[in-house]
N, C-alpha and C positions, 0 to 999 in steps of 0.2 A: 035703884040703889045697887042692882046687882052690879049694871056698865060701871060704875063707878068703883066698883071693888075689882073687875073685871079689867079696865082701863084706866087706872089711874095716870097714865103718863103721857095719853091722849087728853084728859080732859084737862090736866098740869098745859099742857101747850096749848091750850086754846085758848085759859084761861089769862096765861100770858101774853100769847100775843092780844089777844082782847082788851087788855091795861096796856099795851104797848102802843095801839090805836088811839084809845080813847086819852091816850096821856099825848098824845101826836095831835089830834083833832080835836079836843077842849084845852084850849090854852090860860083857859080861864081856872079852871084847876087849882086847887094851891100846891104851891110843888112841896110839902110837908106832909099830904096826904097821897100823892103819885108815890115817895120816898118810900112811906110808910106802907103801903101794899106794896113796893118791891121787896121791902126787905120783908114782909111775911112769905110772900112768894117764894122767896129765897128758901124760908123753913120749909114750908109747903114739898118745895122740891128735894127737900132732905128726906120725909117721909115717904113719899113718892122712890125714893131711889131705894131706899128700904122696902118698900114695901115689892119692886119690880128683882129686887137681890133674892129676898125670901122666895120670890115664885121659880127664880132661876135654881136659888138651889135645894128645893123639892122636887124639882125637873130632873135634874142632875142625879138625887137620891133616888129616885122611881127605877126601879128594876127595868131593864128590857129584854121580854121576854126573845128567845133565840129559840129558832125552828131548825130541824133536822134537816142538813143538806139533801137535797133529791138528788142523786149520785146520775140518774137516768139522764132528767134533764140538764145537768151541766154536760152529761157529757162523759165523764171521769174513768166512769168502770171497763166503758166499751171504746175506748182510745176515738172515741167520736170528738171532731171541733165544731165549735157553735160559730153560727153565719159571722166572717171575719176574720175568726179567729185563723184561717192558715196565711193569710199577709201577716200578721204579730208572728207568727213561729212555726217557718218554716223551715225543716233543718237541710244543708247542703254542707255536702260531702266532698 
């Protein structure tokens, strides 16, 4: 249960194309019952899209936390350039 709370929009396409197949390769089918799982599919995928919006925007609201620049290793304090950096900005006079 967890993948599926985890992955809902993997298991939304699987289960589509899987009725996509099987409505491809039994022709015998009645097409009033193919209909009728596309169109719950259809809902299905409306929940599905909700439910991948909600995990986006908890993502979005989650703090990220920021660390203190290390002034040494960029470089900064002691007019030191990191490997590169004098092709970007070299000054000429």
């Amino acid at each position: 249960m967890q993948f599926v709370k985890s992955h809902p929009a993997r298991l939304y396409a699987v289960v589509t194309a899987a009725l996509a197949l099987v409505a491809h390769y039994v022709p015998s089918l009645p097409s009033a019952l193919v209909l009728a799982l596309a169109a719950a599919l259809l809902g299905v995928g409306e929940s599905v899209q909700r439910v991948e919006d909600g995990k986006t925007a908890d993502a979005l609201a989650t703090p990220v936390p920021v660390e203190p620049a290390d002034n040494e290793r960029q470089g900064d304090d002691h007019g030191e350039q990191l490997p590169g950096q004098a092709a970007l900005f070299q000054v000429t006079e």
